[in-house]
Structure formats: structure tokens, C-alpha cells
VEXKOL-25486 format. One record per residue: y, z, x of N, C-alpha, C, O, CB in turn. Coordinates in Angstrom, 1 decimal, decimal comma, m for minus. Glycine has a CB too. Layout:
BEGIN
((Y; Z; X); (Y; Z; X); (Y; Z; X); (Y; Z; X); (Y; Z; X))
...
# end
This chain:
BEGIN
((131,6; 120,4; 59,1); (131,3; 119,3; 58,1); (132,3; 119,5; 57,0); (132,6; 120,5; 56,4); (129,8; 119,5; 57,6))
((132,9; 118,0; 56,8); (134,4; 118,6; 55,5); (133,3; 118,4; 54,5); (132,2; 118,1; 54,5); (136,2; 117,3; 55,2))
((134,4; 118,7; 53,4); (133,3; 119,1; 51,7); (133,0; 117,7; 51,4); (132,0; 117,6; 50,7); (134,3; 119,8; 50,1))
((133,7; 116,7; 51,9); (133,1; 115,0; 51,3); (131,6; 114,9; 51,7); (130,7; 114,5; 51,0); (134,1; 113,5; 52,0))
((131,6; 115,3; 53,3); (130,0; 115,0; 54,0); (129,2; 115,8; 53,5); (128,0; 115,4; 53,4); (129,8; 115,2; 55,5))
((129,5; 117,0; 53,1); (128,6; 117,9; 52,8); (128,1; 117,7; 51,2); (127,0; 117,9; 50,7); (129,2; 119,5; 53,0))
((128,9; 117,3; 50,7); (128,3; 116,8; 49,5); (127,4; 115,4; 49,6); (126,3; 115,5; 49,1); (129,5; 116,5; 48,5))
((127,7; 114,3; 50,1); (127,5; 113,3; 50,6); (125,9; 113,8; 51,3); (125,1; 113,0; 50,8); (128,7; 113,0; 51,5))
((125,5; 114,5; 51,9); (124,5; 115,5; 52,9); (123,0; 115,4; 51,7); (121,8; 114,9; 51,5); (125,5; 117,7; 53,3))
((124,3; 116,6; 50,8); (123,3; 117,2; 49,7); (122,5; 116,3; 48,7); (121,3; 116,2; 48,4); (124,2; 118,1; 48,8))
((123,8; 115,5; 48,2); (123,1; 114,3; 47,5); (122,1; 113,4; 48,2); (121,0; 113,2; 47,6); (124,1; 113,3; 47,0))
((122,4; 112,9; 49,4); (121,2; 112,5; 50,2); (120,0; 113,4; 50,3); (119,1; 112,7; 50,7); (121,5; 112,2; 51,5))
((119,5; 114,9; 50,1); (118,5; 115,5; 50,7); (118,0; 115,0; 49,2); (116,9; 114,4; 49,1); (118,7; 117,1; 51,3))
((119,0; 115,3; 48,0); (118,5; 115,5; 46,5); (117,5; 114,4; 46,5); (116,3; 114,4; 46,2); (119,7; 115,3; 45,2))
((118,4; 113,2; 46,9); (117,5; 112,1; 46,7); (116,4; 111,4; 46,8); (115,8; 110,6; 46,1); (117,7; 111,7; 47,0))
((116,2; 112,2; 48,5); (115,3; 111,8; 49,4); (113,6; 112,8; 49,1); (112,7; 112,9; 49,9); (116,1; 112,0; 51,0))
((113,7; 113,3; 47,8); (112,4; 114,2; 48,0); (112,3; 115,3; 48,7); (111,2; 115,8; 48,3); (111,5; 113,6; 48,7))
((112,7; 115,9; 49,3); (112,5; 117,0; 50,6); (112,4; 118,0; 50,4); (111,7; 118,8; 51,1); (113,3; 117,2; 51,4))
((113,5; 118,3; 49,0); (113,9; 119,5; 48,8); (113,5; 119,2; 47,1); (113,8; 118,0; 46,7); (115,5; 120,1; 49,4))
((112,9; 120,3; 46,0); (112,5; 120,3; 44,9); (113,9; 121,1; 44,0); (114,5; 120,6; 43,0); (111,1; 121,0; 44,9))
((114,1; 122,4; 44,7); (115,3; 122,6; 43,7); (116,6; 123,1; 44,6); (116,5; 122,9; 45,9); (114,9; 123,9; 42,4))
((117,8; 123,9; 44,1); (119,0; 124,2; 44,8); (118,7; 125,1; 45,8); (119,5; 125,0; 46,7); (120,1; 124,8; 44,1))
((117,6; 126,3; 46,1); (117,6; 126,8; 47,0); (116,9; 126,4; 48,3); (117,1; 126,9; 49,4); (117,3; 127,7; 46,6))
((115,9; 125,2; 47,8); (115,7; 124,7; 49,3); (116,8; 124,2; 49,6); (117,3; 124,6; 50,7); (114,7; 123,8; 49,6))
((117,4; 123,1; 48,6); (118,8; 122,4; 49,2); (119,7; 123,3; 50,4); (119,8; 123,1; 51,6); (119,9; 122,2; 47,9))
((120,2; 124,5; 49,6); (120,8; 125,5; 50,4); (120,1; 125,9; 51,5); (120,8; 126,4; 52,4); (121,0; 126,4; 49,7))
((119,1; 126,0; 51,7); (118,3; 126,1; 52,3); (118,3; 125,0; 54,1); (118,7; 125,3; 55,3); (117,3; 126,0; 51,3))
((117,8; 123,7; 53,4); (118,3; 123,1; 53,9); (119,9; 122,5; 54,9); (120,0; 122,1; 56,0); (117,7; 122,8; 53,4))
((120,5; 122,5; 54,2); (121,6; 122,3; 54,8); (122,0; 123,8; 55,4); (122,9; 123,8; 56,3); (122,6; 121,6; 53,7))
((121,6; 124,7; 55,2); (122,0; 126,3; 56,4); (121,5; 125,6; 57,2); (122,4; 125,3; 58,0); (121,3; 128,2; 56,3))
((119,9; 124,8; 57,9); (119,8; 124,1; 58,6); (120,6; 123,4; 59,3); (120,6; 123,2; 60,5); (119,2; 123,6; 58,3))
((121,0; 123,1; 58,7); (121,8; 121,7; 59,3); (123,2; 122,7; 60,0); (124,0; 122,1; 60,6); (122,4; 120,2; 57,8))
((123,3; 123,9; 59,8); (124,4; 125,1; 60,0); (125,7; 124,9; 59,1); (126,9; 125,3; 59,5); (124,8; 125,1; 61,6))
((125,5; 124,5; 58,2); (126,5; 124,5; 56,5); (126,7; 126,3; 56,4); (125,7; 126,9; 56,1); (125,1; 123,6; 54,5))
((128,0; 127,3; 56,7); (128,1; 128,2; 56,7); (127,6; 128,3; 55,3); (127,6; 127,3; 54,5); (129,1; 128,6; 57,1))
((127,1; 129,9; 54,9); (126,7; 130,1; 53,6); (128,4; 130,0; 52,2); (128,4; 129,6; 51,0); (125,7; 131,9; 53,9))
((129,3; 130,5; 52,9); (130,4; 130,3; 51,9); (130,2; 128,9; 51,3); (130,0; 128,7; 50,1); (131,9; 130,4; 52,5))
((130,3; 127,7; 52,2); (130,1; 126,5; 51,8); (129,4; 125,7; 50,3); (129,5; 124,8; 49,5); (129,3; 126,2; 52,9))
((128,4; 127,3; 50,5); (127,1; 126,3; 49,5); (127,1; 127,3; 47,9); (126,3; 127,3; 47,0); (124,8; 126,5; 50,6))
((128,4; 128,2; 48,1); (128,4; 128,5; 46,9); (128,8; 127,6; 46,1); (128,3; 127,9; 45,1); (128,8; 129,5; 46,8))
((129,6; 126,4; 45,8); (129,4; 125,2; 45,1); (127,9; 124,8; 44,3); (127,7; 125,0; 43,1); (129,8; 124,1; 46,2))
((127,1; 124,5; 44,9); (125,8; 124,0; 44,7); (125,4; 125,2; 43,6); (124,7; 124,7; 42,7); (124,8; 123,9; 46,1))
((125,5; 125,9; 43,6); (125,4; 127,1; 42,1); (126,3; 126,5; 41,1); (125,6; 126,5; 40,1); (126,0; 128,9; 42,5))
((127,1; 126,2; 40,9); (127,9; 125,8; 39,9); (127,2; 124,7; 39,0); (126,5; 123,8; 39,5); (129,2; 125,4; 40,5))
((127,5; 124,8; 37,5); (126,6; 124,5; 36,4); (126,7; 122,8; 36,4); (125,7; 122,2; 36,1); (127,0; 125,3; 34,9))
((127,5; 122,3; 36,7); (128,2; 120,9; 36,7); (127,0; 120,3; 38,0); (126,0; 119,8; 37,5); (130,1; 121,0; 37,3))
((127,2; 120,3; 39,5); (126,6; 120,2; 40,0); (125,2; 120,1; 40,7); (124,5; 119,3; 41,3); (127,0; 120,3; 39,9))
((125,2; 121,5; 40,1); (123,5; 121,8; 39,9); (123,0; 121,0; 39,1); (121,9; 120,5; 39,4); (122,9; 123,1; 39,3))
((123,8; 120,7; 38,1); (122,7; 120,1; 37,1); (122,6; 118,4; 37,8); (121,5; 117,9; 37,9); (123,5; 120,1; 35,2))
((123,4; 118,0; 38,1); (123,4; 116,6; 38,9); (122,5; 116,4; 40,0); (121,9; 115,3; 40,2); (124,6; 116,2; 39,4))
((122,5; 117,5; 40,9); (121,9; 117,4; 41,6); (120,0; 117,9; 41,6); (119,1; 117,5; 42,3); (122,8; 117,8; 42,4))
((120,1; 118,8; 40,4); (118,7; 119,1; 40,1); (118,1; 117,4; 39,3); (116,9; 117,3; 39,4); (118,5; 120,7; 39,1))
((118,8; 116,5; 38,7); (118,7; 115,2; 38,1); (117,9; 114,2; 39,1); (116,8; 113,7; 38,9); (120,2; 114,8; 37,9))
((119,0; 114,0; 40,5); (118,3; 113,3; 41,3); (117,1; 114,3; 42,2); (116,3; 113,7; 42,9); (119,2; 112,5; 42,1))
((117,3; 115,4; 42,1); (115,4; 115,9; 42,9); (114,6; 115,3; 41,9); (113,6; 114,7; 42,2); (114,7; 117,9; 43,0))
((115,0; 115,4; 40,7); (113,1; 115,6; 39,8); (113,4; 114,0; 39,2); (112,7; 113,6; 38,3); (112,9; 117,4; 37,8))
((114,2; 113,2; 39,7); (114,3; 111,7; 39,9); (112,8; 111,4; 41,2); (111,7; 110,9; 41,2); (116,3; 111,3; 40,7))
((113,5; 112,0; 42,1); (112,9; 111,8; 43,5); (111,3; 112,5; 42,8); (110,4; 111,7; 43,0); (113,9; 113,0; 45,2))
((111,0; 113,2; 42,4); (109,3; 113,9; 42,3); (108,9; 112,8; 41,5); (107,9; 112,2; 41,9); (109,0; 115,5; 41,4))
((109,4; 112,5; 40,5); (109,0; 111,2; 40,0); (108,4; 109,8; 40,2); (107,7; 109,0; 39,7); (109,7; 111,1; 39,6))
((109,4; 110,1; 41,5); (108,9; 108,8; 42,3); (108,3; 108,8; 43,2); (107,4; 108,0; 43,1); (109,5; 108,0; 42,8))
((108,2; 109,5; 44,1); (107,2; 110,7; 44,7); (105,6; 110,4; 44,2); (104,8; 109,7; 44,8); (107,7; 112,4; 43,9))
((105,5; 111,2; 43,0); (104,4; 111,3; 42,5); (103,6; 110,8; 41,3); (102,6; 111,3; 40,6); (104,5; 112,2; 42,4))
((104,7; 109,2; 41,3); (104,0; 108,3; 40,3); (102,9; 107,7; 40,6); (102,9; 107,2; 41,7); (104,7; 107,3; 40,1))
((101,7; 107,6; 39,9); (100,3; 107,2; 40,5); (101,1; 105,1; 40,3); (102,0; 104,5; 39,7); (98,2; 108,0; 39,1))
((100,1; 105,1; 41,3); (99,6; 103,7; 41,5); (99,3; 103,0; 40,0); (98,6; 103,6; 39,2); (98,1; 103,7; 42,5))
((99,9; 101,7; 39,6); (99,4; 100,7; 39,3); (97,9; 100,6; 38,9); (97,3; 100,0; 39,9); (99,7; 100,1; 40,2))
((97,0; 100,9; 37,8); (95,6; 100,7; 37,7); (95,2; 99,1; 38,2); (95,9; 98,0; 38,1); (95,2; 101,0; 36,2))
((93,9; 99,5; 38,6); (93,5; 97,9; 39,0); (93,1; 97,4; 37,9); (92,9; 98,2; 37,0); (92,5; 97,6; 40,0))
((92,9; 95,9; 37,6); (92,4; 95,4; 36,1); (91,0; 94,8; 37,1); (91,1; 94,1; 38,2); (93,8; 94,0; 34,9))
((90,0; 95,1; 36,7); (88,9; 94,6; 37,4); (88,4; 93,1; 35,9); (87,3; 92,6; 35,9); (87,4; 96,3; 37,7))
((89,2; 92,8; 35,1); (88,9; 91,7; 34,6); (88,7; 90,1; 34,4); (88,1; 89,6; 33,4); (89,1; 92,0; 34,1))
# end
């Protein structure tokens, strides 16, 4: 996997809910068999922070309640 997909990869997991912070990410993509050298990026302060942005984007939406009903 070149570094464009793997970033490309990550930002999609960030997105999608799956993973809450960088170590499942990492986590996840060792899944996917992303050698561990790979994912020392994802530690770096720049990134992390972008990508911890869209997880707790994704929990948000995730775990927005419903719309109240107006029974009036």
C-alpha cells in the first residue's frame, strides 16, 4: 500500500466511526497488514490531531439522539 492509499485508508476508517482514537486506527490498518514502520506517521502531532478531528466528528454523528417528537 503506497503512503497516498494508506493515508487515504486512515482518513476513511477516521471517518467512518470504527475506530475512536489512533491506536485502534493503528490497530486497524496492521489489519489490513500496513507494516508497523508505516504507522509511525499517525503519531505525529499534525496528523493526529486531524485525524482524531474526524473520529470525534464521526462519534458525534454516531451518537446524536433523534429529533424529539412534538406531540402538539
Amino acid at each position: 500500500m503506497g503512503n497516498q492509499e494508506l493515508l487515504e485508508r486512515a482518513f476513511n476508517l477516521a471517518e467512518s466511526g470504527e475506530v475512536t482514537s489512533i491506536n485502534e486506527l493503528c490497530s486497524a490498518l496492521m489489519g489490513d497488514g500496513v507494516p508497523l514502520a508505516d504507522l509511525a506517521q499517525f503519531h505525529g502531532r499534525a496528523l493526529a490531531r486531524q485525524l482524531c478531528g474526524k473520529m470525534a466528528a464521526a462519534r458525534r454523528t454516531v451518537t446524536a439522539k433523534p429529533p424529539r417528537r412534538s406531540d402538539a
